[in-house]
MILUM-978674 format. One record per residue (C-alpha): chain; x, y, z. Coordinates in pm, 1 decimal. Example, Ala and Ser with C-alpha at 12.3 -4.5 7.8 and 13.67 -1.06 7.14 Angstrom:
BEGIN
pt mol:A	X:1230.0	Y:-450.0	Z:780.0
pt mol:A	X:1367.0	Y:-106.0	Z:714.0
This chain:
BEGIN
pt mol:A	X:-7563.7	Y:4822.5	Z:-4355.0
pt mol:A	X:-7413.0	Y:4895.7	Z:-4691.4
pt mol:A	X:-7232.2	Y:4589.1	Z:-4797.7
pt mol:A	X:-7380.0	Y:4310.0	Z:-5018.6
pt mol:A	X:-7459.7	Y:3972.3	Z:-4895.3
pt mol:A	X:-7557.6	Y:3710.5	Z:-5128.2
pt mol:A	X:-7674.2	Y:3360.1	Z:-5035.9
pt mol:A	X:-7618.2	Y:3115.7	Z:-5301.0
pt mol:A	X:-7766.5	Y:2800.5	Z:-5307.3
pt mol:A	X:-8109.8	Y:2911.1	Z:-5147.7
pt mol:A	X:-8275.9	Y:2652.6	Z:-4979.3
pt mol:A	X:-8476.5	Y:2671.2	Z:-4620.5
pt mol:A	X:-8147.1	Y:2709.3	Z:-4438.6
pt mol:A	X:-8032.1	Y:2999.5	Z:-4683.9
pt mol:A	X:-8435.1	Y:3150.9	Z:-4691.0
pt mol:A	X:-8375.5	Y:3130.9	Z:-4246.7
pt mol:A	X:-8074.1	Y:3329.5	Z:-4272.9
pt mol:A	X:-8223.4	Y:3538.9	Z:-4574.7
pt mol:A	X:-8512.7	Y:3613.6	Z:-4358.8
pt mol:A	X:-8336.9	Y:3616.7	Z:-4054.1
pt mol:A	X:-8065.4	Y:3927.0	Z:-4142.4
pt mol:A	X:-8389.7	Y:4104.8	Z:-4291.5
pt mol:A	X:-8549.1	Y:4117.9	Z:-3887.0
pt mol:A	X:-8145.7	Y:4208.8	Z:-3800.9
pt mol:A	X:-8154.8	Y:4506.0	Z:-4016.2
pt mol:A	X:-8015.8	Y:4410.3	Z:-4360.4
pt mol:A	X:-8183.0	Y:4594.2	Z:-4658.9
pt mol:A	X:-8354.6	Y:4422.5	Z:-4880.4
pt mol:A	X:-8197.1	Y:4557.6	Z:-5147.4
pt mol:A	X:-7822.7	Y:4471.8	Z:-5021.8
pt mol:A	X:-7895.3	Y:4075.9	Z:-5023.9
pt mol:A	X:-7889.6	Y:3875.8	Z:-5321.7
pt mol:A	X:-8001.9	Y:3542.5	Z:-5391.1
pt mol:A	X:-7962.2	Y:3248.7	Z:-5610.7
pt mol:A	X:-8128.9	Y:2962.5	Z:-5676.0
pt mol:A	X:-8074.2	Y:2629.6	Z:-5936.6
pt mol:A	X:-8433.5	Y:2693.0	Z:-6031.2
pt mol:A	X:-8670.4	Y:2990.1	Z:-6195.0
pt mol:A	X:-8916.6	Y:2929.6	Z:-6003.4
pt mol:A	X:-8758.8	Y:2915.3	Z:-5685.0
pt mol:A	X:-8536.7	Y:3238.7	Z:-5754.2
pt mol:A	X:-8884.0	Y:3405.1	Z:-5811.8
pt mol:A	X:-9053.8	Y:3288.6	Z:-5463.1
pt mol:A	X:-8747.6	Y:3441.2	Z:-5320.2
pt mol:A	X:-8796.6	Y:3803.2	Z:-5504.1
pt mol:A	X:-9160.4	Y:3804.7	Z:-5409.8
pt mol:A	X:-9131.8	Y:3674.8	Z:-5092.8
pt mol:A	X:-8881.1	Y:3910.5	Z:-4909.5
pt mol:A	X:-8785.6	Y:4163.8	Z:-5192.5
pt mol:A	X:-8449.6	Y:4046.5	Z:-5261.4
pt mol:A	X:-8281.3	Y:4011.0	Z:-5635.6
pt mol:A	X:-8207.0	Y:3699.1	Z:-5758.5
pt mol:A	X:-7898.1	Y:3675.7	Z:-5999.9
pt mol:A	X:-7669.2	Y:3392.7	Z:-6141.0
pt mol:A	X:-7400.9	Y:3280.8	Z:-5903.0
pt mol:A	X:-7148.6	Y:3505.2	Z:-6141.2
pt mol:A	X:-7311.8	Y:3816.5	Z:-6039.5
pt mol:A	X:-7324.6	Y:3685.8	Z:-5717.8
pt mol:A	X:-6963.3	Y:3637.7	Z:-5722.3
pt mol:A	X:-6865.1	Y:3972.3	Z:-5874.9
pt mol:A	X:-7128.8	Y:4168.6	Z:-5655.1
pt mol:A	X:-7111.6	Y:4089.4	Z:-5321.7
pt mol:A	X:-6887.9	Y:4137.8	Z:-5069.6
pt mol:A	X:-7020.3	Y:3814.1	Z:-4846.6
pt mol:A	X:-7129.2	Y:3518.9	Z:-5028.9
pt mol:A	X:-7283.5	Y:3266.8	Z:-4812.5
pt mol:A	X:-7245.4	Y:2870.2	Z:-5013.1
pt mol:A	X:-7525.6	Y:2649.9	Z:-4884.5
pt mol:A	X:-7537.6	Y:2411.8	Z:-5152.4
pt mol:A	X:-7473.8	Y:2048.6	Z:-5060.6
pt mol:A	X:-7127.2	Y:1924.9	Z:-5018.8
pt mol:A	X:-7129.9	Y:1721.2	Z:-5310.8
pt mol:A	X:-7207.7	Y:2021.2	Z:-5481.4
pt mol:A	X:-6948.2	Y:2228.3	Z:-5373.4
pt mol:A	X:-6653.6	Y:2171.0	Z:-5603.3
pt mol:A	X:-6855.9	Y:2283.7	Z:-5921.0
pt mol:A	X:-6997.4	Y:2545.2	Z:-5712.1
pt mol:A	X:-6639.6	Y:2695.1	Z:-5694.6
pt mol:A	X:-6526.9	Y:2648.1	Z:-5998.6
pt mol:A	X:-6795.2	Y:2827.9	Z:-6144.7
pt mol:A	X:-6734.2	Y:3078.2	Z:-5878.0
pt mol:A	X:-6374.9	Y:3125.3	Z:-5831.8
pt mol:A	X:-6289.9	Y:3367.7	Z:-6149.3
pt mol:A	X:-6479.5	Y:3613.9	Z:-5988.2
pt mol:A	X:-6435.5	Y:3644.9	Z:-5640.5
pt mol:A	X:-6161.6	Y:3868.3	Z:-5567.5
pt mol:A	X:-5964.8	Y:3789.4	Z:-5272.3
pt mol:A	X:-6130.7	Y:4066.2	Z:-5049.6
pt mol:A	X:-6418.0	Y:3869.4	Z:-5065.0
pt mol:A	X:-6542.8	Y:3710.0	Z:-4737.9
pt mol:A	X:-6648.6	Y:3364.9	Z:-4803.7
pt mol:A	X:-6881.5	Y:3130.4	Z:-4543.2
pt mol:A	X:-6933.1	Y:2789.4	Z:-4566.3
pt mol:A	X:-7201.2	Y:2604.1	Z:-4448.3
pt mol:A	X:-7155.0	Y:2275.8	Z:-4565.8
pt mol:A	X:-7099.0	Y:1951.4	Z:-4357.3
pt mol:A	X:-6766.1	Y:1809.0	Z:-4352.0
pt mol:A	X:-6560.1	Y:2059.9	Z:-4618.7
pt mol:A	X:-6256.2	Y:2216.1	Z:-4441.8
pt mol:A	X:-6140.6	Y:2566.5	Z:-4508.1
pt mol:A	X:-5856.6	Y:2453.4	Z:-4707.3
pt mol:A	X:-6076.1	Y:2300.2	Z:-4914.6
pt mol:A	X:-6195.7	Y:2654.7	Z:-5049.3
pt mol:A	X:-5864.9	Y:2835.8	Z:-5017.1
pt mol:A	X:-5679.8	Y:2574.4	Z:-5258.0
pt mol:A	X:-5957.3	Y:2709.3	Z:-5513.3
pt mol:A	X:-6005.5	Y:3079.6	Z:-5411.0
pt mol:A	X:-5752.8	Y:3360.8	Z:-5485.7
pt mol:A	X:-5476.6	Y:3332.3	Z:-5246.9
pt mol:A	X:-5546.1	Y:3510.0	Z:-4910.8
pt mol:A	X:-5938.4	Y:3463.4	Z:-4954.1
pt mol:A	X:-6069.0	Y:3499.9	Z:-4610.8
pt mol:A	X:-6306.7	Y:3171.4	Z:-4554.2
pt mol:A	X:-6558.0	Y:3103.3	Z:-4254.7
pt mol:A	X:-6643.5	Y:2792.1	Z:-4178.2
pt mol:A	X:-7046.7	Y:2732.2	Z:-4043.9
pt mol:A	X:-7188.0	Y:2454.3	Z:-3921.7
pt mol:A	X:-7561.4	Y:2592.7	Z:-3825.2
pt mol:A	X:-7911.0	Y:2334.1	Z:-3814.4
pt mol:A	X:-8258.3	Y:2299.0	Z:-3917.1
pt mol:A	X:-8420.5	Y:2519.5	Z:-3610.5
pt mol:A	X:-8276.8	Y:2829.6	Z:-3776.9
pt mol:A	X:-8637.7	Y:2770.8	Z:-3962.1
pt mol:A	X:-8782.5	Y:2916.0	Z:-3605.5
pt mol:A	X:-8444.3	Y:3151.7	Z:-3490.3
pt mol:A	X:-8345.1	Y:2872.8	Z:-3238.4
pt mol:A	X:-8026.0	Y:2741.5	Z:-3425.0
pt mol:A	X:-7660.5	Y:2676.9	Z:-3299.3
pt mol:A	X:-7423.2	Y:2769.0	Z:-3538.3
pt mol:A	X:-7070.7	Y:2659.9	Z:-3509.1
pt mol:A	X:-6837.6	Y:2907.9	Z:-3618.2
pt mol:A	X:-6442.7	Y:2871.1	Z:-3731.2
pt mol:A	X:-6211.4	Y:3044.4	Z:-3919.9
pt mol:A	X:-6018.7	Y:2976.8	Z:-4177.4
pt mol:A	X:-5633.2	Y:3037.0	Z:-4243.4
pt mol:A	X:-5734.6	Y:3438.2	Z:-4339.8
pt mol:A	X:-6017.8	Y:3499.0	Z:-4154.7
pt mol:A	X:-6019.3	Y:3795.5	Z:-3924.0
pt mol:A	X:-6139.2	Y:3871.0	Z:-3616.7
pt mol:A	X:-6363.2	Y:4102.0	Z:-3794.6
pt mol:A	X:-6472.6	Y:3833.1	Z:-4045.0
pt mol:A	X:-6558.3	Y:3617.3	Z:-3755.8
pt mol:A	X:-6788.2	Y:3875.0	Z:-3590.0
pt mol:A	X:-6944.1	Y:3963.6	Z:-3904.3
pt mol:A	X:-7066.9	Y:3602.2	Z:-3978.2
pt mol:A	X:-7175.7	Y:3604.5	Z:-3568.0
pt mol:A	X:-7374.6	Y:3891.3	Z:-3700.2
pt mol:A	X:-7562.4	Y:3691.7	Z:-3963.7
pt mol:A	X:-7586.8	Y:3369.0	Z:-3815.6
pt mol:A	X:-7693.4	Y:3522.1	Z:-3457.3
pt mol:A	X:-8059.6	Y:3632.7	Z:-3686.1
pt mol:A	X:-8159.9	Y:3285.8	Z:-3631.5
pt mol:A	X:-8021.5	Y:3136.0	Z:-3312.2
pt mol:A	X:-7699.6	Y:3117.4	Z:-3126.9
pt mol:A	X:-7323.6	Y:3098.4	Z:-3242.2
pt mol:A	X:-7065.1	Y:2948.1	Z:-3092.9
pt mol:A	X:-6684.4	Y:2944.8	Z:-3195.0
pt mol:A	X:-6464.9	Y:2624.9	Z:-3197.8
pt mol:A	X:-6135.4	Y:2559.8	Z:-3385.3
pt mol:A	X:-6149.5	Y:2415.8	Z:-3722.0
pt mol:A	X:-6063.3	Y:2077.5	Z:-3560.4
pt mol:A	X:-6385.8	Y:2087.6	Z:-3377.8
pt mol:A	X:-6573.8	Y:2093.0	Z:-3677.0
pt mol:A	X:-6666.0	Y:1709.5	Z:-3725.7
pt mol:A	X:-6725.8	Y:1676.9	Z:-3374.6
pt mol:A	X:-6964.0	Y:1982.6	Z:-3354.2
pt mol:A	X:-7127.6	Y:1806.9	Z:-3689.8
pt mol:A	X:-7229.9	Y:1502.4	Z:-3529.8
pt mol:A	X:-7365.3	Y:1645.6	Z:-3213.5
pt mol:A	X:-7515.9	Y:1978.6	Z:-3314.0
pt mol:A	X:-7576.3	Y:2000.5	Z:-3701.3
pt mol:A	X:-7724.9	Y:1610.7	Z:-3685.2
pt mol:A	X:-7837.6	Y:1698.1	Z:-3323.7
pt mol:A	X:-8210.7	Y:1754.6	Z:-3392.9
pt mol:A	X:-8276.7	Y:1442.5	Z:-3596.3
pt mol:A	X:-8163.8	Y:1227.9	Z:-3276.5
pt mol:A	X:-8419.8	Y:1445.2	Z:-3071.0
pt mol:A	X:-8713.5	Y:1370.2	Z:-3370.6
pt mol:A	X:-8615.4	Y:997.6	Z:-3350.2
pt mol:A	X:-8629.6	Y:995.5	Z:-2970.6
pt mol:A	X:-9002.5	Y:1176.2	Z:-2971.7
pt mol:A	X:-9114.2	Y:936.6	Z:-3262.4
pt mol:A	X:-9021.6	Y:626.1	Z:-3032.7
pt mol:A	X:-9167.7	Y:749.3	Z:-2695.3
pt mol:A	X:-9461.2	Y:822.0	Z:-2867.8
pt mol:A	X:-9505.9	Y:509.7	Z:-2983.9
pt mol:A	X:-9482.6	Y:391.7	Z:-2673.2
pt mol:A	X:-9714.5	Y:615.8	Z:-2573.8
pt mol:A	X:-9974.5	Y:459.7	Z:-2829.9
pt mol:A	X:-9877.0	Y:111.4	Z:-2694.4
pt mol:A	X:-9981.3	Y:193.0	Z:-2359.3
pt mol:A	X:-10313.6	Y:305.9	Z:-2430.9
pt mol:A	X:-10283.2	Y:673.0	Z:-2563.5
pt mol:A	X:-10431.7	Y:846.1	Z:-2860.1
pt mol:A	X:-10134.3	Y:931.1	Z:-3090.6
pt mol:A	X:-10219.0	Y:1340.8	Z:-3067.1
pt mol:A	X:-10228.1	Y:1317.1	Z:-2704.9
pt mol:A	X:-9928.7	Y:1127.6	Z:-2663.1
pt mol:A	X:-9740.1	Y:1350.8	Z:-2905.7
pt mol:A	X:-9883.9	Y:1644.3	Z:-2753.7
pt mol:A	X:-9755.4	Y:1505.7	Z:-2400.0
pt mol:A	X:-9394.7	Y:1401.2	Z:-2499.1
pt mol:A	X:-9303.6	Y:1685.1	Z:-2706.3
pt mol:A	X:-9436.2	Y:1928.8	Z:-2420.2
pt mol:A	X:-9184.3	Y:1755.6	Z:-2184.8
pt mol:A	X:-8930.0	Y:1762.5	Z:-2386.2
pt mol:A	X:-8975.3	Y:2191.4	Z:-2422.3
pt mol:A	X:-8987.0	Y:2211.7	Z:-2014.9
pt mol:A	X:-8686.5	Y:1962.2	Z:-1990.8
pt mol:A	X:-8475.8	Y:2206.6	Z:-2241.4
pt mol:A	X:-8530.6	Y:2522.3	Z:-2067.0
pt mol:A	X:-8430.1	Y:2391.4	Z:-1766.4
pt mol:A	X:-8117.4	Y:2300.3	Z:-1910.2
pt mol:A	X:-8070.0	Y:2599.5	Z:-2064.5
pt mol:A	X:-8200.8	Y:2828.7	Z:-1828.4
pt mol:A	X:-8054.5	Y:2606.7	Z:-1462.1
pt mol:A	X:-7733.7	Y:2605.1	Z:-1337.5
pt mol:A	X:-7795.8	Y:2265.5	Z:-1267.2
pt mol:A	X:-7631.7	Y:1979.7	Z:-1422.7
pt mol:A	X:-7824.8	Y:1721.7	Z:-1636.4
pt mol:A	X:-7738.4	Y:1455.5	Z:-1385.1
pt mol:A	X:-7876.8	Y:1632.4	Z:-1064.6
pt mol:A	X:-8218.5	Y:1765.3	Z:-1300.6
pt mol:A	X:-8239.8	Y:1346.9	Z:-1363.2
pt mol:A	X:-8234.2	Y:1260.0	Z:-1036.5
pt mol:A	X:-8471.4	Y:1551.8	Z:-910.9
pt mol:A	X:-8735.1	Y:1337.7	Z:-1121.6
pt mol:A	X:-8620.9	Y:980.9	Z:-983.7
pt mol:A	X:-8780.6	Y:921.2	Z:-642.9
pt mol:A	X:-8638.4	Y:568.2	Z:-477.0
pt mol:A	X:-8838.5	Y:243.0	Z:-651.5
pt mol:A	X:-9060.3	Y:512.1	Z:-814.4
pt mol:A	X:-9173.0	Y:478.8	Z:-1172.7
pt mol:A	X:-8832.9	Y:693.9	Z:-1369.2
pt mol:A	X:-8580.0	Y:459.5	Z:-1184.4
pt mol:A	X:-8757.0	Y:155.4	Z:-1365.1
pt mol:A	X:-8748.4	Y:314.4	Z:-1701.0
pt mol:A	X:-8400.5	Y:425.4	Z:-1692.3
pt mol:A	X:-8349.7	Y:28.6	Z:-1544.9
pt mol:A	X:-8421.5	Y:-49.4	Z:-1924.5
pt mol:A	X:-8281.5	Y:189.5	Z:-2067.4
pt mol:A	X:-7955.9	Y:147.7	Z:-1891.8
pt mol:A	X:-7974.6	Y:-244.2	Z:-1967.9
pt mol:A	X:-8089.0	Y:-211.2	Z:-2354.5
pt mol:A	X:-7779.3	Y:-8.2	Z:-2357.2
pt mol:A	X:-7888.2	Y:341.3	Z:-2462.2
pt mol:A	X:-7620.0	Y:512.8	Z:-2337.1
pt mol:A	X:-7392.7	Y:313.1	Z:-2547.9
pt mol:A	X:-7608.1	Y:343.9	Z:-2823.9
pt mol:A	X:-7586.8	Y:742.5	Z:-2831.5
pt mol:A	X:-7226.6	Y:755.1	Z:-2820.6
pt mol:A	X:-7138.0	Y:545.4	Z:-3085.2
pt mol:A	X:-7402.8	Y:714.4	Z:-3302.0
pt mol:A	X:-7275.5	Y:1034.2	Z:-3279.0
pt mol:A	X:-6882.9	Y:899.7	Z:-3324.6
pt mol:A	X:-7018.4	Y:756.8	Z:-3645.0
pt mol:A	X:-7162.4	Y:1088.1	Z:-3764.4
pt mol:A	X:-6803.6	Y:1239.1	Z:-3659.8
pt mol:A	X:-6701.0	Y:961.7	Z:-3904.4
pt mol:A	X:-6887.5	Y:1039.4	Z:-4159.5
pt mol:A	X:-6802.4	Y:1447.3	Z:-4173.3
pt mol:A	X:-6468.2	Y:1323.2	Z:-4187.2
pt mol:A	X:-6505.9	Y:1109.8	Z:-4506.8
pt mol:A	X:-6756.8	Y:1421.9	Z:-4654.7
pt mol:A	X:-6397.3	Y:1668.6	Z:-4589.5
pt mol:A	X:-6144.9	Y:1340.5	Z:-4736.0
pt mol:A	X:-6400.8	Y:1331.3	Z:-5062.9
pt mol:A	X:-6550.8	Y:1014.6	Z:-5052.2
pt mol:A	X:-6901.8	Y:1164.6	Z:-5040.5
């Protein structure tokens, strides 16, 4: 691969992707990094042989440049940027809640952007990231961010509309799955487990439950009910759960993370 990549804004989702396009066949020497801090620019170089520049040479360099700063971040990020990307430059997004059209209002006119909405297990190649295109993007641009992204997990297209709605489920998706381990293994301590064991036990469950969703045909109601035997011990628990309103409880969580990607892309970060 001959073209130049550069990840600005270097983080642990831009080292996963860094990392990750290295194992897909990138050079070393075709990726550029940068990073707010010396230090952190020089981990980078040492670490997986990559050259660290200023987000100008970035800018002028590359033909992909990858913006994983935060979103409040973003607008100075481009205006720094923007007098030196050409408009053949392929631009991807990953930050929550910024549309396209946020980028093309400050880009050269025609600048192809990608919109990405990827999470935290890219750190171990078992992402989703949410791919859509902006007003310019090609079908080639598309496939050549499916390309980069697909080093650390899987990709999935959605129109731009999507995008919140993708946010709240997907790119917040793992913390609800933390939250839900840290409480059952409480519970687990409360009814008479040591705290390794219990963690040990839940997050073990939750592995073999995930693969069969993946890996079944099966929907998630007819896996549930394989474990619920008539007045056995699942039916009680998901008694409670059902009563305590869980259900209820998931669904307007996730429509208030929708919410909030909405207000990131309006500016009232």
């Amino acid at each position: 691969m001959t073209e130049k990549v550069a990840v600005l804004g270097t983080g642990k989702i831009g080292e996963a992707l860094l990392s990750g396009m290295i194992r897909g066949g990138w050079s070393p020497s075709d990726l550029l990094v940068t990073a707010r801090r010396p230090e952190r620019a020089e981990e980078l170089r040492s670490r997986h042989g990559v050259e660290a520049v200023s987000n100008a040479e970035a800018a002028k360099s590359a033909d992909t440049l990858i913006l994983t700063v935060k979103p409040q971040d973003m607008g100075a990020l481009l205006d720094e940027l923007a007098p030196h990307i050409p408009a053949d430059r392929l631009v991807i997004s990953g930050a929550a809640g910024i549309p396209t059209s946020f980028f093309e209002a400050r880009l050269a006119a025609g600048t192809p952007v990608v919109r990405v909405m990827t999470n935290t297990p890219a750190l171990v190649d078992e992402a989703m990231s949410v791919i859509s295109a902006g007003s310019h993007a090609t079908e080639e641009h598309l496939a050549h961010t499916e390309a980069i992204f697909g080093g650390v997990g899987k990709t999935l297209r959605v129109p731009e509309s999507q995008q919140d709605a993708a946010t709240a489920l997907s790119g917040s998706g793992p913390a609800y799955f933390y939250f839900l381990v840290e409480a059952m293994t409480d519970a687990g301590i409360l009814l008479g487990l040591p705290r390794d064991k219990a963690h040990d036990l839940i997050v073990q469950a939750a592995i073999g439950a995930a693969v069969m969703l993946r890996d079944s045909d099966q929907h998630p109601v007819k896996l549930r009910e394989a474990v619920t035997s008539p007045a056995g011990t699942t039916i009680n628990a998901i008694r409670e759960l059902e009563s305590h309103g869980v259900r209820a409880a998931l669904i307007a969580a996730l429509e208030a993370a929708r919410d909030r990607s909405r207000e990131l892309a309006s500016g009232n970060g």
